[in-house]
N, C-alpha and C positions, 0 to 999 in steps of 0.2 A: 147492306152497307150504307150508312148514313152519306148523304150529300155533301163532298169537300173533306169526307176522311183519307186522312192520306195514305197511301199504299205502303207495302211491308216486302214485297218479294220483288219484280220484278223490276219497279222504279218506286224505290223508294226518293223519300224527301218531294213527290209529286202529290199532286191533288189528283183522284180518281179519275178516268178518264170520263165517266157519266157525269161527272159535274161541270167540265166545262169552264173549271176555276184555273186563271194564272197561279202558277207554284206562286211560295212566298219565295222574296228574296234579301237577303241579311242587307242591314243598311251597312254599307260599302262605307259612308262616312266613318261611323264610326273606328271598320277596321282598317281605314288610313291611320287613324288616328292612334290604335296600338299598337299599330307595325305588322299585325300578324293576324292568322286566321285559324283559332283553334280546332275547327272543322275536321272529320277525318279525311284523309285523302287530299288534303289542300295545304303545300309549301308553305312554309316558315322561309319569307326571304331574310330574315338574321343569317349572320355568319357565314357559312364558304357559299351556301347558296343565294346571296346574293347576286351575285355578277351573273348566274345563270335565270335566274327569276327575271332581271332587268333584259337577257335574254329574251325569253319566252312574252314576256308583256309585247315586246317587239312584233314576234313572229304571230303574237294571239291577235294582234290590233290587222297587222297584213294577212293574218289567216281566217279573218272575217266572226270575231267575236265583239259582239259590243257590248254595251253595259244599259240598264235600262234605268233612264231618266227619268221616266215620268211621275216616280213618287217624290210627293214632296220634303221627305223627309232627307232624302237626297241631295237635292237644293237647297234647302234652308240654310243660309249661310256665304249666300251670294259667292264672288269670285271665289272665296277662299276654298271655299268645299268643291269649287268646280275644279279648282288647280290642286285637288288634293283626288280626284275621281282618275287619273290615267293608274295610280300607284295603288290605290284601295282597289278598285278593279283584277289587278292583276295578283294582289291578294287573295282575292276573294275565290278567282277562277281556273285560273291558268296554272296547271300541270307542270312542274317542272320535267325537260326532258327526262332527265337520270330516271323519274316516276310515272313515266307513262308506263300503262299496262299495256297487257296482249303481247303478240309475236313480232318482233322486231319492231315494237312501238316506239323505238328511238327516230326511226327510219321515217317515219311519216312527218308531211308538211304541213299539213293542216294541224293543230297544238290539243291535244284532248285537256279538257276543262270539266270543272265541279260539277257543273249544271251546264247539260246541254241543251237549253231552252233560250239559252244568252247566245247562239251561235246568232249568227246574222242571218237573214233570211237567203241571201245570196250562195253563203256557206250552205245553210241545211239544203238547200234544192244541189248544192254539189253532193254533199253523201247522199243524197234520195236517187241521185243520177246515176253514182258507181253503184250505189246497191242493186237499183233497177238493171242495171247493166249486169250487174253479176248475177240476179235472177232469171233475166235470156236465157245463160246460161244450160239450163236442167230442161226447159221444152225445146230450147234448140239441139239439143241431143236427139229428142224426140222428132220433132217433126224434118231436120236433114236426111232420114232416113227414108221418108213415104217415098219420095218420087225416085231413090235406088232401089227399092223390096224387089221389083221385076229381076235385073240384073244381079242383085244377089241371090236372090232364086238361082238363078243358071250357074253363076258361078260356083255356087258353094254346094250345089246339087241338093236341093231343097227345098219344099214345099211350098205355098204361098203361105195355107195358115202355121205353116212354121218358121219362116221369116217373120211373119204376124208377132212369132213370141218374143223377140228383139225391139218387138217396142210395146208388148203387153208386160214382160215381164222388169222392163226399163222402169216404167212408168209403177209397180207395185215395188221398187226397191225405192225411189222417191216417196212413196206413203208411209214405209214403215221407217228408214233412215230418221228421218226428221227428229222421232222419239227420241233418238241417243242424242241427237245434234243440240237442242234445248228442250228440254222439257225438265220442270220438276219432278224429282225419283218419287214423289206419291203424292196425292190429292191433298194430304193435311201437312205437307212440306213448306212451313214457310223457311228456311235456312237455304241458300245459296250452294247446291247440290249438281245441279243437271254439269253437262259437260260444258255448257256455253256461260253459264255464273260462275264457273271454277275455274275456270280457263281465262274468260272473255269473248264477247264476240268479235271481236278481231282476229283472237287465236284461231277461232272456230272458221270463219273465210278463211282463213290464208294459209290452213292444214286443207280441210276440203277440197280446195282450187289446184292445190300441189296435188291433192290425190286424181282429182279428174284429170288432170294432162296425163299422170300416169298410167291411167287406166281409158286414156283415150287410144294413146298410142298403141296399148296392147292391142285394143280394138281393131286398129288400123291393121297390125300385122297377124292377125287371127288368121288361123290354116284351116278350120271348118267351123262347122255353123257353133256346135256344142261350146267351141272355147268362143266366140263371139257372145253370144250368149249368154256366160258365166262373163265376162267383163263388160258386157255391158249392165248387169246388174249392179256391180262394184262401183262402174260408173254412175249409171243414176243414183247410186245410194251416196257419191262425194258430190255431187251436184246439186243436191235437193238440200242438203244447208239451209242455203239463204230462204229458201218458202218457209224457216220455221223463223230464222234468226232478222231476217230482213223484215220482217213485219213490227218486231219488237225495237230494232234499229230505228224505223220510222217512229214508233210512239216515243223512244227518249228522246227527242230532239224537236218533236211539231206536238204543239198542245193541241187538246180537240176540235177549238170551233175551228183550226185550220187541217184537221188531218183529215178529213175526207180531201181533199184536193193530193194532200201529200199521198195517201194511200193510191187512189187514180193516177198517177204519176208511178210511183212505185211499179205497180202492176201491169202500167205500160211495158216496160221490161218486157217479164214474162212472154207479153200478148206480141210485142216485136219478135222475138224469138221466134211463132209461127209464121209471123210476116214473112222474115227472110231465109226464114231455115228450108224451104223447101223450094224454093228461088233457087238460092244455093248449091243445095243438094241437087235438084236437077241438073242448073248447070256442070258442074263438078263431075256426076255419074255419065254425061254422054260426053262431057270431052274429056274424060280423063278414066273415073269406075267407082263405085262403091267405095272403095276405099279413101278416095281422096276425101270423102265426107267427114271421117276422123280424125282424118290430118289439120284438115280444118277447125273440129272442134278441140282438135290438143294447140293450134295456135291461138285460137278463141283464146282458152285458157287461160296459156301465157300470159297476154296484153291484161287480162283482165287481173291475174296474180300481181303483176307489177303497178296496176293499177288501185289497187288493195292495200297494196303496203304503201305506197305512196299518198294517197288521199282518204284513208279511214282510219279516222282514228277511234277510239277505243269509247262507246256513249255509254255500253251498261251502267248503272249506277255503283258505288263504289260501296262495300258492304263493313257493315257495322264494326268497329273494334274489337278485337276478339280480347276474352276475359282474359283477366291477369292470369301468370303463369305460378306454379307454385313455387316457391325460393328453392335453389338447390340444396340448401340445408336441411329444407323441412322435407321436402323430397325424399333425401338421405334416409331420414328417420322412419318415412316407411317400407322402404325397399323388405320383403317377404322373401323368403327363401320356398321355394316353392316345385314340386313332385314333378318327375318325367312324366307320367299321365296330366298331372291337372295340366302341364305345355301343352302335351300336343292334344289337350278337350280343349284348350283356351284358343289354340292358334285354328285347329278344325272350326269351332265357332265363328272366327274371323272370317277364314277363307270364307263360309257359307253365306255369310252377311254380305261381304264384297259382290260374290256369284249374283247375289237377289236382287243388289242393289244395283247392277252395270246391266242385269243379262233379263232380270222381271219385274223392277220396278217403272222402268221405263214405258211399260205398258200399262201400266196402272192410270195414264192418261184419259183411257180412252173409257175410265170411266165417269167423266166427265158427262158423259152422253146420256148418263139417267137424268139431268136437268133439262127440263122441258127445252127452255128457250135455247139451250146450244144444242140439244138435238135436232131440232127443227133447225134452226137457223144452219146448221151444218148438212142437214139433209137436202134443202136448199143451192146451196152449191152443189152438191155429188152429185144430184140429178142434174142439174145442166153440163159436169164435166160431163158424167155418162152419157147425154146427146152428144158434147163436142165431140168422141172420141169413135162414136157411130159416124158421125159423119165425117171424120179425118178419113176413117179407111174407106165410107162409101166412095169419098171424093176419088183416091186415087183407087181402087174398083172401077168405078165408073168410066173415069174418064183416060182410064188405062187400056178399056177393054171397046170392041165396035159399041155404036157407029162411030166414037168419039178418038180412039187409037189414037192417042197424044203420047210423043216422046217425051220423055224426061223434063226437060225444061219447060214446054208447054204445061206439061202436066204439074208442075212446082209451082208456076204460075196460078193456076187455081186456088192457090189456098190463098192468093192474094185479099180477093175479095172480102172473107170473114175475118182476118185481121185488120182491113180494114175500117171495118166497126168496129172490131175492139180497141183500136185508137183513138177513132168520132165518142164513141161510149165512153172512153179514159178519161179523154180530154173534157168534155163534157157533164158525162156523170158526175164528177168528184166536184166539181160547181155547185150543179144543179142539187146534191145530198146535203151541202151546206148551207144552202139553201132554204133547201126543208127544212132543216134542223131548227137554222134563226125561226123563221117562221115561225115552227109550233111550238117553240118555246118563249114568243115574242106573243103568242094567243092564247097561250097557258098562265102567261104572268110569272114565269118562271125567273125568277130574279132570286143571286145571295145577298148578304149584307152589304155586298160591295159594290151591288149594281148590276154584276155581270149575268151575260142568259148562263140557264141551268140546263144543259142538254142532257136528254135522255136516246139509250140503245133507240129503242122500237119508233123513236120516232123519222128515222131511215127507212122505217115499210110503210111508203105512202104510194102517192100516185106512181112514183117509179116502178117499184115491183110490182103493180098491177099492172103497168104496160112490161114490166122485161119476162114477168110470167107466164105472159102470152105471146109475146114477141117473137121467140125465140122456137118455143114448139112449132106455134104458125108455121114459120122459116123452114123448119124441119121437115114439114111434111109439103111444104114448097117445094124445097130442094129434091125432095124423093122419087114424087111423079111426074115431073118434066125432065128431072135427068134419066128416068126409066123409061118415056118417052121420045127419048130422043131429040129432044129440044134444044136450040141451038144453044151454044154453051153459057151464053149470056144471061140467058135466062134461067135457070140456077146460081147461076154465079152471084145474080142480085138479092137469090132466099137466102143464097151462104151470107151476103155483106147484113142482113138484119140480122140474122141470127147470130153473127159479131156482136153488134151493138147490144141485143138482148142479153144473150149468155154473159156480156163483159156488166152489164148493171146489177147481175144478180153478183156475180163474183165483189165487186168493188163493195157493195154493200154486206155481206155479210161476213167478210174478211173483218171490216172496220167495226162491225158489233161483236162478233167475237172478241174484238180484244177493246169492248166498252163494257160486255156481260162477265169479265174478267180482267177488270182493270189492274188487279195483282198479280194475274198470272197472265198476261194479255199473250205470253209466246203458247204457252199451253193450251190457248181457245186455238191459235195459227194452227198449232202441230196435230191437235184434233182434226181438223178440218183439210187436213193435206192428208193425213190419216185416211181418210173415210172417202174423200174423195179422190185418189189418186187408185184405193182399189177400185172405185166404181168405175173408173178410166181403165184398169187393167180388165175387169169383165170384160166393157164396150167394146177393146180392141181387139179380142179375143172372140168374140161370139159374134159380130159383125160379117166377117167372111162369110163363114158357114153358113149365117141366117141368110145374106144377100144372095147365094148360092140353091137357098131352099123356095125360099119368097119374094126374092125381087128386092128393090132397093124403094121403091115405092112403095110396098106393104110394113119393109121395113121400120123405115122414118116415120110413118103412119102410125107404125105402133110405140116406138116411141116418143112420139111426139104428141099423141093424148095422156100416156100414163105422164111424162112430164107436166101437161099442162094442167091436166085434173090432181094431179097431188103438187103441184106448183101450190096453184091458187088454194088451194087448202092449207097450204103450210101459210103462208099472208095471212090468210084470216083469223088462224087461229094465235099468231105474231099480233097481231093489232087486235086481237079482241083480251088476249090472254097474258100477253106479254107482261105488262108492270105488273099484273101480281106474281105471273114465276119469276121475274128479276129479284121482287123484294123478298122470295120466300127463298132462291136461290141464296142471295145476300147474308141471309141470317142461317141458315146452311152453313158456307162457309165460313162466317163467324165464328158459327159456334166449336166447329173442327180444328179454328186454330186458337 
């Protein structure tokens, strides 16, 4: 894909995310000046809709949209064109209520607009906030769990590695969900298909959210392990939403040279979610039981439902005019009188179409994976969730069992430390990537016609992922033989807080190239990659036990934490050695399929 082509599927009317170019934006003057905005998707204040437009300009200036000044064409024309900018503006932008999309999008305070690039920066850091917030969501499911597994052991009469499958098999309905949730129904799909471009992504939150409290609460009232089990997968699959929809969220609203920070911000979320969720959870299971864990995540829920509808408004980009219809007269003329067979061949063909298209086209994602650079780049993540998720269960193994015997709360405490790098990592990382970015584009001489840097994917693998490629295994095999050891608890607790940091610089990076080696389809690189790495997290928690059981928690870590580091560092190098030619050979791939 050529440098500053504009996109086709997933945000159209934008410039590529690899270029790095501000969208263009219509001169506002002039559509003062005809009163109206022939644009699709963008209010005619003529006629009854006027008194509601002068509405919305209101509610769009208080709901933190501005208009951007800086071109000159803009200005030209001194006061007058500046006393003509509140009304061409809200022209140009602002959604009439009656036409907001998505699920109850009348209901929401924040005003959805043409172009979500015009939000103020104020406004975009609030939807990055609620999305981040509704992504907690799905590993707080997961991790409230670790420090009850003991207790629901006893009570539900049940295994540990069978408790184990309650957040093995959680965690594999969040990899595969996503696909229904957005994804284009196949690879050479540019039309507006998946359930999250046909719907919206608002609709897509605010059905999900309503399903997880539903399917929290069941959880809560579960009478054995088998129906805990079966709703917890229902769960994780209404939960994991936002990790496909929330990433695409961020790219309509924050252009590249600032979306590494928004991304980092974003993913904080998530990374809180483990912070508090096993705090929580502990506390909760020794003053109260297992159960109250659920309770908690179906009033999570809630807050976060009502939160939804109230402050998200609807950013997907608003899709193309659909062709004219044919005249009911000409219509008339062909209406066919047609055979009980050829119906029911005709209507058989449909149903099978519909089947392929909801039940296996969805999967057709994943093959996305034969392109070098998202296979790597994706294999990159999935080996450090599959560290994270060894050491979730070592933690509470370890520090469940002598010389360490921590109750509940003690033990929820521990996951402290490695969240706590992944927020040092958040906060920091998404800085420091843009960082790099200016940099190498500022040594490369990368400049458009306009002046602005040209930023490229691969130049996110620099010194960063040489240090988080190492960072994090290191930690890993820290954490393995001093808590096998028996070493005061401190001291793992400090491998866990690097291996935060580590694991959260590999995450935050190849989230945001995914959706730069896919800037058409930037939800489909997300949903791959939650895909591929949420089953490596469902192995991890699954064969963890057992191994710690056979080999110690020391031999363990040990061995995962060289295959991570030696196929870490290998995937880097062949990212920075090989990258821009499979981008550009990617690119023309894609092309030429659509």
């Amino acid at each position: 894909m050529a440098v500053g082509e504009l996109s086709s599927d997933d945000e159209p009317d934008r410039v590529v995310a690899t270029a790095g170019l501000a969208p263009p934006c219509p001169d506002r003057r002039v559509l003062g000046a005809i009163g109206h905005d022939d644009r699709p998707g963008v209010a005619d204040s003529s006629g009854d809709e006027k008194d509601e437009i002068t509405e919305e300009v209101n509610q769009g200036v208080e709901g933190g949209i501005e208009p951007d000044v800086t071109d000159p064409k803009k200005t030209h024309g001194g006061s007058r064109s500046q006393s003509r900018r509140g009304s061409s503006f809200a022209n140009s932008g602002i959604v009439p209520r009656s036409q907001r999309r998505g699920l109850l999008g009348r209901l929401g305070l924040i005003p959805e607009v043409g172009r979500p690039y015009e939000y103020k920066n104020s406004t975009k850091w609030m939807i990055t906030a609620v999305v981040a917030l509704a992504a907690a969501g799905a590993p707080m499911g997961s991790g409230i769990f670790l420090p009850a597994l003991p207790s629901m052991s006893v009570d539900l009469k049940a295994s540990r590695t069978i408790t184990n499958l309650t957040i093995s098999f959680y965690m594999l309905a969040m990899s595969i969900f996503p696909l229904w949730w957005h994804v284009p129904l196949s690879p050479s799909c540019v039309t507006l298909s998946s359930f999250s471009e046909t719907l919206g992504r608002r609709t897509i939150y605010i059905v999900s959210f309503t399903l997880f409290v539903v399917f929290s609460i069941l959880n809560a009232v579960s009478v054995n392990i088998s129906m805990l089990v079966v709703m917890r997968i229902l769960g994780g699959g209404a939960s994991a939403s936002v990790q496909a929809v929330g990433a695409g969220t961020i790219a309509d609203i924050w252009e590249p040279a600032h979306r590494g920070r928004a991304m980092g911000i974003f993913y904080l979320g998530p990374l809180v979610g483990p912070l508090c969720a096993p705090i929580i959870g502990g506390a909760l299971a020794q003053g109260f039981s297992w159960r109250a864990t659920m309770w908690f995540l179906s009033i999570y829920g809630g807050v976060m439902l009502l939160m939804l509808l109230l402050c998200l408004p609807e950013t997907l980009a608003r899709p193309p005019p659909p062709p004219p219809t044919v005249p009911a007269a000409e219509s008339a003329n062909t209406l066919q009188r047609v055979s009980t067979t050829q119906s029911i061949k005709h209507h058989t063909v449909n149903t099978a179409a519909l089947v392929k298209r909801y039940l296996i086209d969805p999967l057709s994602v994943v093959l996305y994976l034969r392109q070098p650079p998202v296979f790597i780049t994706v294999y990159c993540a999935s080996i450090a969730f599959f560290a994270l998720f060894v050491l979730n269960i070592s933690i509470q193994s370890t520090f469940s069992s002598p010389p360490y015997s921590f109750p509940p709360i003690p033990l929820g405490a521990c996951y402290l430390a490695p969240s706590l790098g992944y927020i040092l990592a958040s906060l920091v990382g998404g800085r420091w990537i843009d960082y790099i970015m200016a940099r190498e584009a500022e040594r490369a001489e990368r400049f458009d016609e306009h002046g602005q840097l040209v930023y490229l994917p691969e130049d996110r693998m620099r010194e960063n992922m040489w240090l988080a490629a190492t960072l994090y295994p290191g930690a890993l095999v820290w954490f393995g033989w001093t808590a096998q050891k028996g070493a005061h608890f401190m001291v793992p607790s400090v491998a866990n807080f690097w291996f935060g940091v580590g694991s959260m610089l590999v995450f935050g990076v190849t989230t945001t190239m995914l959706t730069e080696f896919m800037p058409r389809r930037s939800s489909s690189g997300v949903a791959v990659n939650n895909f591929v790495r949420n089953i490596f997290s469902c192995v991890g928690s699954v064969i963890a036990q057992p191994l710690i059981e056979v080999m110690g928690v020391g031999w363990l870590c040990t061995m995962v934490g060289l295959f991570a580091l030696v196929t870490g560092v290998a995937a880097v190098w062949a990212l920075r050695r090989y990258g821009a030619t499979w981008r550009e050979e990617m690119d023309r791939k894609v092309n030429q399929d659509e």
